[in-house]
Rosetta silent file (secondary structure, phi, psi, omega in degrees, C-alpha in Angstrom):
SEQUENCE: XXXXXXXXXXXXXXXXXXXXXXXXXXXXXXXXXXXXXXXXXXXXXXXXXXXXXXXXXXXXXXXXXXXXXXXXXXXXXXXXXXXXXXX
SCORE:     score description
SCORE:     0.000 S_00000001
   1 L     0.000  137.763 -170.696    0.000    0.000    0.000 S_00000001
   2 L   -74.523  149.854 -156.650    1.219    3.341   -1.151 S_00000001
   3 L   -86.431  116.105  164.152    2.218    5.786    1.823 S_00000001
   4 L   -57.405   -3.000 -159.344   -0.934    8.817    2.460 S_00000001
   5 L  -106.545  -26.999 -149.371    1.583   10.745    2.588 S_00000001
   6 H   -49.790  -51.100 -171.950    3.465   10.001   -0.509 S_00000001
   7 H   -61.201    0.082 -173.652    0.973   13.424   -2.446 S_00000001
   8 H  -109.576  -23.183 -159.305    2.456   15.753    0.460 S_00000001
   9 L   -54.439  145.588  170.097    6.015   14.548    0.137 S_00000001
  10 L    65.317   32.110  179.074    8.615   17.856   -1.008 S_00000001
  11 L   -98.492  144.731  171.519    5.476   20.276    0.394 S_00000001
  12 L  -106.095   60.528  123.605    7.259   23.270    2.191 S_00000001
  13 L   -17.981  114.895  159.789    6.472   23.140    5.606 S_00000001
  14 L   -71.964  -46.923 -178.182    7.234   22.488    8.998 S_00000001
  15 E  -127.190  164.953  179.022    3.894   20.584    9.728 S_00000001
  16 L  -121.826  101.458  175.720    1.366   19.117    8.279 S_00000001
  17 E   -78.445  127.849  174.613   -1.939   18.947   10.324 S_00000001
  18 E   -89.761  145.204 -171.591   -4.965   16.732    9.459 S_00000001
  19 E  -163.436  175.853 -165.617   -8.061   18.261   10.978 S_00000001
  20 L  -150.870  143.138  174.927  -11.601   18.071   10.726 S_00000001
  21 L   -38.623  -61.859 -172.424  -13.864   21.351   11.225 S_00000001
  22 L   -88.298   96.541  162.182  -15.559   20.960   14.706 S_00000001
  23 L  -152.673   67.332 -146.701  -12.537   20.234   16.471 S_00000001
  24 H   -40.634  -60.425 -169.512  -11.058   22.113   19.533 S_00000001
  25 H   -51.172  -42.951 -150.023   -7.762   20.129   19.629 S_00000001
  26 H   -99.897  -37.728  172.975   -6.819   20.789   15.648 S_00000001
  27 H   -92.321   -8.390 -179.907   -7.210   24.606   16.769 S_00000001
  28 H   -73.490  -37.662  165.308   -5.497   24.633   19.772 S_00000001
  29 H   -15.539  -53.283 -162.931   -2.857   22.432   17.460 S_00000001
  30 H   -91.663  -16.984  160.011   -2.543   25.265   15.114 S_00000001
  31 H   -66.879  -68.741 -151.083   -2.812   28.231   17.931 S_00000001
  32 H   -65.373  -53.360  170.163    0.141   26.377   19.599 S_00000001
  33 H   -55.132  -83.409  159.671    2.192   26.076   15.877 S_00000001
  34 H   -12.169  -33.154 -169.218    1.334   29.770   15.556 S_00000001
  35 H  -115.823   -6.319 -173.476    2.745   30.925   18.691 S_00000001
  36 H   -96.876  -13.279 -169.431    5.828   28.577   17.979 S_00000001
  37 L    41.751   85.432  174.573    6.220   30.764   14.831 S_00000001
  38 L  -135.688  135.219  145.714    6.370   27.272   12.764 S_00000001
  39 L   -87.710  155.498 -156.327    4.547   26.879    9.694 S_00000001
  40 E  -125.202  160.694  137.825    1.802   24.659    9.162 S_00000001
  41 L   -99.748   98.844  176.017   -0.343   22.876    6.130 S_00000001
  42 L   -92.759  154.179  157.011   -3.420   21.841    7.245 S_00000001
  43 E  -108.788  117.683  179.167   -5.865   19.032    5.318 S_00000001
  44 E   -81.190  138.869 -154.485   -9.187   19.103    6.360 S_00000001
  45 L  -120.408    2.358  170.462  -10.453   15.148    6.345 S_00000001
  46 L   -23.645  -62.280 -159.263  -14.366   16.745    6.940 S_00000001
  47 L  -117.784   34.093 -162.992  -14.857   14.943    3.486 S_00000001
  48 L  -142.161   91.290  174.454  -12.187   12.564    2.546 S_00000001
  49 H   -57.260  -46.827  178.747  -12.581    9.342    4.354 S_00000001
  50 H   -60.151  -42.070 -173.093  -10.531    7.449    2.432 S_00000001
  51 H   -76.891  -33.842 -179.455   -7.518    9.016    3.311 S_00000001
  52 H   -46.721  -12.825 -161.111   -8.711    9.579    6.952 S_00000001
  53 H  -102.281  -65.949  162.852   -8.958    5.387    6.753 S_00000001
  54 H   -25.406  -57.990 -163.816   -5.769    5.705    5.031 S_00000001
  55 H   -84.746   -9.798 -171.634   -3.437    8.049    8.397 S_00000001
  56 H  -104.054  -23.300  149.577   -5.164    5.669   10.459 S_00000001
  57 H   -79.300   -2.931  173.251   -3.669    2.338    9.036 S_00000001
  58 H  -105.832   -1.168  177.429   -0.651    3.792    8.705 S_00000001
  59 L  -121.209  -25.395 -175.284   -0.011    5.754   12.470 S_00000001
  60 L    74.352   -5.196  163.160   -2.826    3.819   14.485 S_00000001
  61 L   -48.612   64.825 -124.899   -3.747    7.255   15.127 S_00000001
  62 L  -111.895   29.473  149.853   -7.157    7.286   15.323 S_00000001
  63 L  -168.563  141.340 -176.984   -8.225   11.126   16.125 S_00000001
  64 L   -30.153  164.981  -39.637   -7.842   14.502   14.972 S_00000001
  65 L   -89.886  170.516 -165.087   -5.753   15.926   14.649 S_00000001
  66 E   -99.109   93.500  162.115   -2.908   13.685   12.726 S_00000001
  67 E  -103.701  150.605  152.129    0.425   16.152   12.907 S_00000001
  68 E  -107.918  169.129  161.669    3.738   15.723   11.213 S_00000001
  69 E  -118.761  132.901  179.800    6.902   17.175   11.223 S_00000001
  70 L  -103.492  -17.210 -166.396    7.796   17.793    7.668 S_00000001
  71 L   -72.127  -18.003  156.948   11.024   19.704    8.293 S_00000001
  72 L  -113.779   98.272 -179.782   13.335   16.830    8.399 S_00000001
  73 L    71.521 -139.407  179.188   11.532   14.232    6.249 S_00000001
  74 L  -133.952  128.131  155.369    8.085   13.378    7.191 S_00000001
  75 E  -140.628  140.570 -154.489    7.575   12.172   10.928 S_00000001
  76 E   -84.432  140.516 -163.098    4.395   11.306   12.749 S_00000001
  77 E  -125.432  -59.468  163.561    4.161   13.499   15.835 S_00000001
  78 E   109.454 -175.609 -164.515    0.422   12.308   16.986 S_00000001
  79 L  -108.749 -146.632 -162.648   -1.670   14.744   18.102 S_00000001
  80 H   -63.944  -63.044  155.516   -2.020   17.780   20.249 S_00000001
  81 H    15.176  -96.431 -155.450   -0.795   16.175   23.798 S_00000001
  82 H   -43.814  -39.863  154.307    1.869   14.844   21.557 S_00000001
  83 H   -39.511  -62.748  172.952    2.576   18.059   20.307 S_00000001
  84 H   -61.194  -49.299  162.902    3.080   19.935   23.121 S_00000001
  85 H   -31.604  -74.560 -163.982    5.427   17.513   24.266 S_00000001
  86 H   -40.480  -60.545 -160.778    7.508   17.555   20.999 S_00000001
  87 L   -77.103    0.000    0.000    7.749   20.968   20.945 S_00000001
């Protein structure tokens, strides 16, 4: 199975957030990235199942939002908790 990621790969970024509209965590995610002065891309998964089906067989991650770090490669970071940590 081809990588979800594989269509984001070379994107110029630090992170890449997956998010869904009604979601407190994906904005404090992006408030927190914001105040970190990092940039972010987010993809909203409101209407795209497949890939949301997709981040979740490949991370086990199974709710918004789904961050990376893009700035060295691509690496799964996990969500806001995990976030706060990292950073």
């Amino acid at each position: 199975m081809k990588s979800p990621l594989h269509q984001f790969e070379g994107v110029e970024t630090d992170f890449l957030v997956f998010s869904k509209t009604i979601c407190g965590y994906c904005v404090a995610a992006k408030r927190l990235l914001d105040a970190s002065h990092l940039s972010y891309t987010e993809v909203n998964l409101d209407d795209n199942n497949q890939l949301r089906s997709d981040l979740i067989m490949t991370t086990g991650h199974r709710t918004v939002p789904i961050i990376f770090d893009m700035r060295a490669g691509i690496t799964f970071i996990g969500g806001f908790d995990e976030l706060k940590r990292y950073l």
